[in-house]
Rosetta silent file (secondary structure, phi, psi, omega in degrees, C-alpha in Angstrom):
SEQUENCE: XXXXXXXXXXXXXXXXXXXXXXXXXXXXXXXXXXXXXXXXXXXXXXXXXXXXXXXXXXXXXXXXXXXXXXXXXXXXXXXXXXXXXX
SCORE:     score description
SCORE:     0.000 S_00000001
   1 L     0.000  -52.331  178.069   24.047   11.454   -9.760 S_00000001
   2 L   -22.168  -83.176  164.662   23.486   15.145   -8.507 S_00000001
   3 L   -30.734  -36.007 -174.039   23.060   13.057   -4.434 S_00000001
   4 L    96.255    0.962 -179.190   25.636   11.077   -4.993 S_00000001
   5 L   -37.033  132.935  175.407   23.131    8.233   -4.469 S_00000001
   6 L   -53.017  141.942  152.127   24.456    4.392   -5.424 S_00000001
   7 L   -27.749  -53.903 -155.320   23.309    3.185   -9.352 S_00000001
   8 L  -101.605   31.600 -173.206   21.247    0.763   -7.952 S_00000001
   9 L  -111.209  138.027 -175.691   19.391    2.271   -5.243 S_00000001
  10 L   -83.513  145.052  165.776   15.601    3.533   -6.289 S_00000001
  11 L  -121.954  140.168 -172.192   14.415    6.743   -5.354 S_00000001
  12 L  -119.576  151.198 -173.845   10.636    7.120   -5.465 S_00000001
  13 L   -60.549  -37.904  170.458    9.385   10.817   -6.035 S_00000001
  14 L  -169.958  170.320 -153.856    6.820   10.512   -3.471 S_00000001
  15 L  -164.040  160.072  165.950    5.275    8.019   -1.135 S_00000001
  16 L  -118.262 -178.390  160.895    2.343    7.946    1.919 S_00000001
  17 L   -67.513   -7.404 -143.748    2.118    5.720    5.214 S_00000001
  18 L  -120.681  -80.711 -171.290   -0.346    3.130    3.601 S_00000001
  19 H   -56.856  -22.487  174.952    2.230    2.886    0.786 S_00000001
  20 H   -88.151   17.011  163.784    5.639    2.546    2.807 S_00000001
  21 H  -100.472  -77.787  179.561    3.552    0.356    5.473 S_00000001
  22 H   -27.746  -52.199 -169.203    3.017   -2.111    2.188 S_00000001
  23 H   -64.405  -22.017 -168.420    6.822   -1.603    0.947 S_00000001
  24 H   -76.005  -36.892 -160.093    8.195   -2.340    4.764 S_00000001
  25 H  -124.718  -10.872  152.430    6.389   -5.202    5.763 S_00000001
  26 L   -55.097  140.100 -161.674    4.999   -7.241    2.711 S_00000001
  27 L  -117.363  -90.261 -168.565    8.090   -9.778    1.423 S_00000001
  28 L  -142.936  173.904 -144.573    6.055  -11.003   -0.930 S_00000001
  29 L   -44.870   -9.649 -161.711    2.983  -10.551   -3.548 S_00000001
  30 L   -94.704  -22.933  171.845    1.359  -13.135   -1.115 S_00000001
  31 L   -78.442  148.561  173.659    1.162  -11.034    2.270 S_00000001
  32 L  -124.236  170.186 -152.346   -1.427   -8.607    3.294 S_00000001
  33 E  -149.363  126.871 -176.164   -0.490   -6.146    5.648 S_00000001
  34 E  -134.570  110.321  143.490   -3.196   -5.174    8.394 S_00000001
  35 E  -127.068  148.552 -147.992   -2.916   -1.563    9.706 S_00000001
  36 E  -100.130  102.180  173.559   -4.336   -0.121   13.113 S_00000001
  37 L  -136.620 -149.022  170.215   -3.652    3.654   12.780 S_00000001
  38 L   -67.518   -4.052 -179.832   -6.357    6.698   12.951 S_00000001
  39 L  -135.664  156.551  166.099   -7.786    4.846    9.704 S_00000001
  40 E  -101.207  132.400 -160.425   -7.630    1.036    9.887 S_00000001
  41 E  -115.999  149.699  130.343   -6.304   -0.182    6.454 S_00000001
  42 E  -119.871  164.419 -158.085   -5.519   -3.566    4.685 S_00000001
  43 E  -145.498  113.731  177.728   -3.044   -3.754    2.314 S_00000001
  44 L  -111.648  175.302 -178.535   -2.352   -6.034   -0.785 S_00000001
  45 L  -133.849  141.524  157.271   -0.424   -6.721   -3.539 S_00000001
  46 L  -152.650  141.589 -175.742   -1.831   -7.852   -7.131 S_00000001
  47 L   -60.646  -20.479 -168.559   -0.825   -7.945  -10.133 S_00000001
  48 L   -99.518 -154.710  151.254   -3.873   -6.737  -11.751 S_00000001
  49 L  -119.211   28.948 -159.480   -6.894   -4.158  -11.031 S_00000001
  50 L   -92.178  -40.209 -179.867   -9.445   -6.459  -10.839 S_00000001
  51 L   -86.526   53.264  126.264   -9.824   -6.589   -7.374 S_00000001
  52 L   -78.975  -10.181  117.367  -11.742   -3.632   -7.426 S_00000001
  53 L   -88.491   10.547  171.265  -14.050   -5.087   -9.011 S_00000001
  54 L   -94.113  -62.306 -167.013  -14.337   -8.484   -7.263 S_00000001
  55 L   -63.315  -45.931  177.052  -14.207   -6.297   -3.778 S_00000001
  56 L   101.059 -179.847  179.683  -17.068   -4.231   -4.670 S_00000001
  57 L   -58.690  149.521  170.082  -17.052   -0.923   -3.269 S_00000001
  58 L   104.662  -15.894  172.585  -14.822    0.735   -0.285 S_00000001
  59 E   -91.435   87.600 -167.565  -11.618   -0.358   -2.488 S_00000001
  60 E   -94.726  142.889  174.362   -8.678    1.724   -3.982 S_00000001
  61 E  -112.944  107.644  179.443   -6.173    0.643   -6.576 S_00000001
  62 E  -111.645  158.362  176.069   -2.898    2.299   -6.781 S_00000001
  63 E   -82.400  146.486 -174.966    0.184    1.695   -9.232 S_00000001
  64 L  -122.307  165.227 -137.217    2.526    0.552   -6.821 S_00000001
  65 L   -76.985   11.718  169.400    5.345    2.468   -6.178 S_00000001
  66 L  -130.587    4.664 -178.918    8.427    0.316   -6.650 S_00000001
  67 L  -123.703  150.447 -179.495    7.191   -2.747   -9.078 S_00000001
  68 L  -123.494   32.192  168.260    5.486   -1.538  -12.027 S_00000001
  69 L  -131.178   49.331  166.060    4.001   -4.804  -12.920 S_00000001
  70 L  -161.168  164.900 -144.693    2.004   -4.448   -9.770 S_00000001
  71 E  -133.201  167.599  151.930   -1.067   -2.458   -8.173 S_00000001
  72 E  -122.391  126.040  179.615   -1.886   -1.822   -4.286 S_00000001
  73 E  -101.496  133.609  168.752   -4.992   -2.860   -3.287 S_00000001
  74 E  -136.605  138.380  179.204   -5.842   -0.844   -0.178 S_00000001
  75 E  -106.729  149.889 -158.844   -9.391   -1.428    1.994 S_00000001
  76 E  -152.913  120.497  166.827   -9.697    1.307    3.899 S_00000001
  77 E  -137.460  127.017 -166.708  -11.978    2.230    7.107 S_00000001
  78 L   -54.326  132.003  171.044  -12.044    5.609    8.080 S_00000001
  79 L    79.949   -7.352 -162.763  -11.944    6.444   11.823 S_00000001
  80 H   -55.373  -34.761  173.815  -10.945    2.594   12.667 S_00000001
  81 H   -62.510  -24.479 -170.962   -9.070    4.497   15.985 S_00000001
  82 H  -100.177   -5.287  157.098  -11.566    6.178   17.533 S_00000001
  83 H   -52.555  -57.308 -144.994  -13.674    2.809   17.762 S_00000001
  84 H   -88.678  -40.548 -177.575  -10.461    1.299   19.695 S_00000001
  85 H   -57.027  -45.526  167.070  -10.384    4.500   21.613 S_00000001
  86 L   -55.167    0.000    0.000  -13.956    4.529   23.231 S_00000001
């Protein structure tokens, strides 16, 4: 109310590029999201935390930031730019 913001619009407290590259271009729980930046990323949606233990190492699990009966799976290699760069 303070903003003046609409009832139904969410505001989330704080957010990165990995997560608002998942919220923009995943539709639904079924897309992966492949980004090329200075780190090369993929990006998932699941309900659980399991695949972080299926995946093995190299794998982060975040609460994700607008469903709360869902996780972000993110794969994540470091440097993925400076490969494409050389």
């Amino acid at each position: 109310r303070r903003y003046g913001f609409a009832p139904e619009c969410k505001v989330v407290a704080f957010t990165g590029d990995n997560p608002a590259s998942l919220l923009g271009a995943a539709q639904t729980r079924q897309d992966l999201v492949v980004s090329l930046g200075t780190s090369d990323t993929v990006l998932v949606q699941q309900p659980t935390r399991e695949a972080a233990n299926v995946l093995g190492g190299g794998v982060s699990v975040f609460p994700h930031a607008l469903d709360k009966d869902c996780f972000m799976v993110m794969v994540c290699y470091k440097n993925g730019g400076a490969i494409r760069a050389a």
